[in-house]
N, C-alpha and C positions, 0 to 999 in steps of 0.2 A: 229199546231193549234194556232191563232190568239192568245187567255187567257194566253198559256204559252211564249208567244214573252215577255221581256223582256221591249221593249220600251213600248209595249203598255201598260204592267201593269204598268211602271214608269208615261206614260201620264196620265190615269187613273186615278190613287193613286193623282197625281197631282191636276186634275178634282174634284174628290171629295171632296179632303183638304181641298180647297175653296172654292168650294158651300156648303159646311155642317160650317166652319166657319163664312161666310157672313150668311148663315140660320138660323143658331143655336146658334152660337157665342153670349157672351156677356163681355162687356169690363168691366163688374165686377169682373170675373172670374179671371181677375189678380192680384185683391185685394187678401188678407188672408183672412181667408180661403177661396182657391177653391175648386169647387167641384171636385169629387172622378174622373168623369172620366175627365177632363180636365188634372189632375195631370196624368193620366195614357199617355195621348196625348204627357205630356210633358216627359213624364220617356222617353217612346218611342223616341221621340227626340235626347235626352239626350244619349240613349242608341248606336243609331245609331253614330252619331258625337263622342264618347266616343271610338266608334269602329275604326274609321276612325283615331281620334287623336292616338289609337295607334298604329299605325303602318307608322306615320309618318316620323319618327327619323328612325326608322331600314331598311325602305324603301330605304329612300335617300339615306343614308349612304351606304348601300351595293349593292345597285342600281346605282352608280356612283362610287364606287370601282369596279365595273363588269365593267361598259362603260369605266373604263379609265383603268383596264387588258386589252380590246378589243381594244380598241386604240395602247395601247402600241404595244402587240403583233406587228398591223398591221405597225405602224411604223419600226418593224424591217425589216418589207419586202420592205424598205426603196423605190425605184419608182413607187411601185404599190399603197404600204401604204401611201406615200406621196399625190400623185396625189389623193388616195380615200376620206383621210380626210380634204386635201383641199377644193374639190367639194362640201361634205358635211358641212361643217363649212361655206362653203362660200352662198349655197343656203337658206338654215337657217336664216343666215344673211337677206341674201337680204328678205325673208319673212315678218322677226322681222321689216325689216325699211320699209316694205311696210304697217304694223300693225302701226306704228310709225307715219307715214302720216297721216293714217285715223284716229289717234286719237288726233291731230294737227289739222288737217282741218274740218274733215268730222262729227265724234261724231254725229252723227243721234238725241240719245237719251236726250243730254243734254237740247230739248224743252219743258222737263218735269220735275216738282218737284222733289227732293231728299228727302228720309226719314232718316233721321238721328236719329232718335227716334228708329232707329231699332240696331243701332250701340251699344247704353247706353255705358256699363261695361263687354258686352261681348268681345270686340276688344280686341284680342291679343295686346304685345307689339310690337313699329313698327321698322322695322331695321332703316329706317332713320326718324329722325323728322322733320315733315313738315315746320318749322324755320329753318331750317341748310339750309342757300345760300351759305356759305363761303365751297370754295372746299377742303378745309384744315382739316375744322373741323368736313366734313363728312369724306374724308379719316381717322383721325383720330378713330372717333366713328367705322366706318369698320374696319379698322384692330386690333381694342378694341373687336370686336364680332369674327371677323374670327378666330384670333390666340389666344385658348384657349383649354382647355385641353378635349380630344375628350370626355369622360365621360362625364363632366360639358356640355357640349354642346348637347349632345343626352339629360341625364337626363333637361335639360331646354328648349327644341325643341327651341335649338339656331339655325336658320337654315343657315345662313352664318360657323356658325364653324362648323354645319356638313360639310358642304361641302367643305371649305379649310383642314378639316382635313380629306377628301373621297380623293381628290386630291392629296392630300402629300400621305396618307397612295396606295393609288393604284400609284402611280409612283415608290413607294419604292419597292413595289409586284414587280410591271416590271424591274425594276431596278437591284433589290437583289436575286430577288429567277429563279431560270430556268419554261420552259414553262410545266416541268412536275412533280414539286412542286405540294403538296398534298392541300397548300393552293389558286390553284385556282379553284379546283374542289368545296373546302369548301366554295369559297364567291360564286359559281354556284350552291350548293344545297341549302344553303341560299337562295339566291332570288329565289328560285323554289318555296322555300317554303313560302315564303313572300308575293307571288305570288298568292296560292292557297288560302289562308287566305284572299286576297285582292278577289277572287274571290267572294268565302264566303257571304263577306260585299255585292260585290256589288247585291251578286242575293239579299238581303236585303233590296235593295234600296226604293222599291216602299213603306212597311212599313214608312221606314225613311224619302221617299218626303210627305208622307200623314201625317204624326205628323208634321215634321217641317213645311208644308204650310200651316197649319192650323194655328198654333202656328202665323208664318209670317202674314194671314190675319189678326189674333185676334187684334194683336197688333198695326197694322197699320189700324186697325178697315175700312176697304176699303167699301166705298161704292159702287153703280155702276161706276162713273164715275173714283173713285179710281183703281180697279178694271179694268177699261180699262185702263189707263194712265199703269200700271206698265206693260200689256199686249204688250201694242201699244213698251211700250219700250223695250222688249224682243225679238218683230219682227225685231226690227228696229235695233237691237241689233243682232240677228240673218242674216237679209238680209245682213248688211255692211261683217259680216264673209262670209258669202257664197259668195257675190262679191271678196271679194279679196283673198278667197280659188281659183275661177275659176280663177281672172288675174293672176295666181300665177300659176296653173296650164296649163293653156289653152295660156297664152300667156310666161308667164317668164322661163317655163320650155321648151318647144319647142324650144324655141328664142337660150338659150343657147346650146341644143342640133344644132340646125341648122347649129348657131356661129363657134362651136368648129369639130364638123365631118363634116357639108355639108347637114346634111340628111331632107328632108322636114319635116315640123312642120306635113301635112297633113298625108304623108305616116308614121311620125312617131305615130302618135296618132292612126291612123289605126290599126298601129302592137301592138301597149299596150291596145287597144282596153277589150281585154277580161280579162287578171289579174285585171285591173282598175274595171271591173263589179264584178270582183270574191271578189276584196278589199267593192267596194260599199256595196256589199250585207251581207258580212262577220263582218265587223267593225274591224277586225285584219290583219293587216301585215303579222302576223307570220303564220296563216292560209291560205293567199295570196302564200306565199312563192314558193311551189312546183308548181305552174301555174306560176307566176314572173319567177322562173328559167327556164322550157320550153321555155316560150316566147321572153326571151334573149337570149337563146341560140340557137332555131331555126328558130324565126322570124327574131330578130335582126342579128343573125349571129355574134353575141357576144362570144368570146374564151370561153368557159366554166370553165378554170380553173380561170379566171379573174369575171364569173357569180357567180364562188361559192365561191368566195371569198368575192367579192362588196354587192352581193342582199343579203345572211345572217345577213355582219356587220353591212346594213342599215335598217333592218328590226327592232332595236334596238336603233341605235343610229341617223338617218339620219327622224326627223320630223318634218317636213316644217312647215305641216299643224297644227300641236300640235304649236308648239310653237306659230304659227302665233294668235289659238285660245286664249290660253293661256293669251297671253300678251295683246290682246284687251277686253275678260274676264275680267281680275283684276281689267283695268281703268275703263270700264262699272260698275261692282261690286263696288267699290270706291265711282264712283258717288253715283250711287243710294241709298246706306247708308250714303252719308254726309261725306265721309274721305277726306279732301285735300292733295293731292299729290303734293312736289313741285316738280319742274324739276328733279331734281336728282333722287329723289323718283320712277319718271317715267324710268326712263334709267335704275335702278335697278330693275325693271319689268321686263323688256323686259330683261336685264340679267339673270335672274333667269328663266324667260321663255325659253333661249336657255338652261342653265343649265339641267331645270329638264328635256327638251325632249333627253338626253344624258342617255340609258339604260333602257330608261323606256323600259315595257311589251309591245309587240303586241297584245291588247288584248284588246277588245270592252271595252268604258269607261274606260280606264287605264289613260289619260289622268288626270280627277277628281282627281287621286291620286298625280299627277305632280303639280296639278294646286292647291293643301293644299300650297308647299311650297312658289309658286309665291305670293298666297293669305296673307300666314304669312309674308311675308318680307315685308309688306305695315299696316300689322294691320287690314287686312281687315275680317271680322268673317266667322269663317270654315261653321256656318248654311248657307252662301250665296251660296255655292258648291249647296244648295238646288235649287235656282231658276235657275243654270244654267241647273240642270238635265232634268226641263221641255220641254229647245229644245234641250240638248246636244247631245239625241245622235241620231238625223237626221242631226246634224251637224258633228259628229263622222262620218258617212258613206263617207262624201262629204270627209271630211278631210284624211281620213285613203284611200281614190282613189287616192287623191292627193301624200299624204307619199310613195306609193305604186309606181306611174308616176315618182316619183323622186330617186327613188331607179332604175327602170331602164334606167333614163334618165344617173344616175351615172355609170353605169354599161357601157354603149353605148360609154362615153366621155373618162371612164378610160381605155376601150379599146383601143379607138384612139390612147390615147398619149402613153401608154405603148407602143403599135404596131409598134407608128412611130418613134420611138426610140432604137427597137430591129434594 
């Protein structure tokens, strides 16, 4: 039934925010005292984002101690592992610099006003400062944030020392302990559990986009013509992702496939054909999964012990299309609240955007949760998570087909060279 769909109660709750804001709203309301139910609008708000800020730090943190135990592991299996996390690290890449271009050249949205008046005193602090040019004394300031002591850095949602201390502490896992140490079952029911909780939140959601887009109109008091402009730039904002979701899938993922095995781009999209519809419709990977393995292994003709190795560990760690979001996200969010980014500022985007799509969940909107930490490392305010919910997750479907195309295109390639090397 249509009412319990998820997206639509998220668009909905959206819908309403703002037309009962521009209706009813008044920009006195922000004065002392407001009244009773606007304060309830804002609790709501408040409550939601509260929810989400917690689970920030424990997320990352054990959510990239898992992706780099799954890394490791795979590395022991040294030419399969090899070859897997190559592929994966390298298509990512090429993702993030095709996000890089578009936000270089193309920015759609930049035709329109910034509100910075939305920014005030709620902006986080920001990993780098928009004045640091000198490459010296931003490395300095980074390795001031990264190397610090793992508690101080959760307890301060440092997000650079969670993560240099996720990395240090899971290398040491791989490193020190064997694969049937009790501690990697414990950092895997951990994030189970992290997991289910983030669920939680997110069936929450539609609550928390109707407070906070109310709250967002009030304040930026939008008229009609207001009102269209932040619209216009949402599409515009949305079209440029969905453009370079498809060049990324439709052309940069075949190409490679073609490149490395031979196999036509046409025949190949044919045969991934149906997992891609099952990822579309689905919005998780991990759901995907059992149709992805059939279809590698009897369309493709894929070894199976190389499908059930490749499509699980990319179901997790291997997202193009997250990341690619991700990192054009932050700059669009940035703009539109008035945050200037310098250069470096941008390049540490886009690193944090490979970062977080490294363990995250298979699971509709799990993104949102990756995209807290890309958002914090710039200053950019967690309420903004709100306006992207409005298209996120028709944009989720496209992207998570994509994530889905690239897992078996990895599968297809690590075949190859393993094969041709027995």
């Amino acid at each position: 039934m249509i009412l319990k769909n998820i997206t639509f109660q998220v668009l909905l709750a959206a819908i309403v925010g703002i037309a009962a804001a521009a209706t009813f709203g008044d920009q006195s309301w922000l004065a002392t005292p407001s009244p009773a139910g606007y304060q309830f609008i804002v609790f709501l708000k408040t409550l939601f984002l509260s929810a989400l800020r917690m689970l920030i730090a424990p997320m990352i943190f054990f959510s990239l101690i898992g992706g780099i135990i799954g890394i490791g592991n795979v590395v022991r299996l040294r030419r399969l592992g090899g070859v897997t996390v190559t592929y994966y690290l390298g298509t990512t890449s090429i993702a993030i610099l095709l996000a890089l271009i578009a936000v270089f050249f193309i920015h759609p949205w930049t035709a329109f006003p910034t509100a910075p008046e939305l920014a005030q005193s709620h902006a986080p602090a920001r990993m780098i400062n928009p004045g640091d040019d000198s490459i010296l004394r931003v490395l300095t300031q980074l390795a001031g944030l990264a190397f610090t002591n793992p508690f101080s850095a959760l307890v301060n949602l440092n997000i650079l020392g969670i993560v240099t201390n996720a990395f240090l502490i899971g290398i040491a896992i791989v490193l020190a302990l064997p694969e049937s140490s009790p501690v990697y079952k414990l950092v895997d029911d951990i994030n189970r559990v992290i997991y289910r909780v983030l669920g939680w939140i997110i069936r929450l959601m539609p609550i928390g986009i109707f407070a906070i887009l109310f709250d967002f109109t009030l304040k930026l008091s939008l008229g009609e013509g207001q009102t269209e402009s932040v619209l216009k730039q949402l599409l515009q904002f949305g079209g440029l992702v969905v453009a370079l979701t498809l060049l990324h899938g439709l052309v940069i993922l075949p190409l490679i496939g073609f490149l490395t095995t031979g196999k036509s781009p046409i025949t190949l999209l044919s045969q991934i054909a149906r997992p891609m519809l099952v990822a579309f419709s689905t919005s998780s990977s991990s759901a995907t999964l059992p149709v992805t393995m059939k279809t590698a292994t009897e369309e493709m003709q894929v070894n199976p012990s190389v499908a059930s190795f490749v499509l699980p560990l990319g179901a997790t760690m291997n997202m193009d299309g997250t990341a690619l979001f991700e990192a054009i996200a932050a700059v669009f969010l940035a703009y539109l609240f008035g945050i200037d980014l310098s250069t470096t500022a941008i390049f540490t985007v886009f690193l944090m955007a490979m970062v977080s799509s490294i363990g995250a969940p298979g699971m509709p909107s799990a993104s949102m949760a990756g995209m807290q930490m890309v958002l914090l490392a710039v200053g950019i305010p967690l309420e903004a998570i709100a306006i992207l919910l409005v298209v996120e997750r028709p944009l989720d479907t496209i992207r998570t087909a994509v994530n889905v195309e690239g897992d078996l295109v990895g599968s297809l390639v690590v075949d190859h060279f393993t094969r041709s090397k027995d």
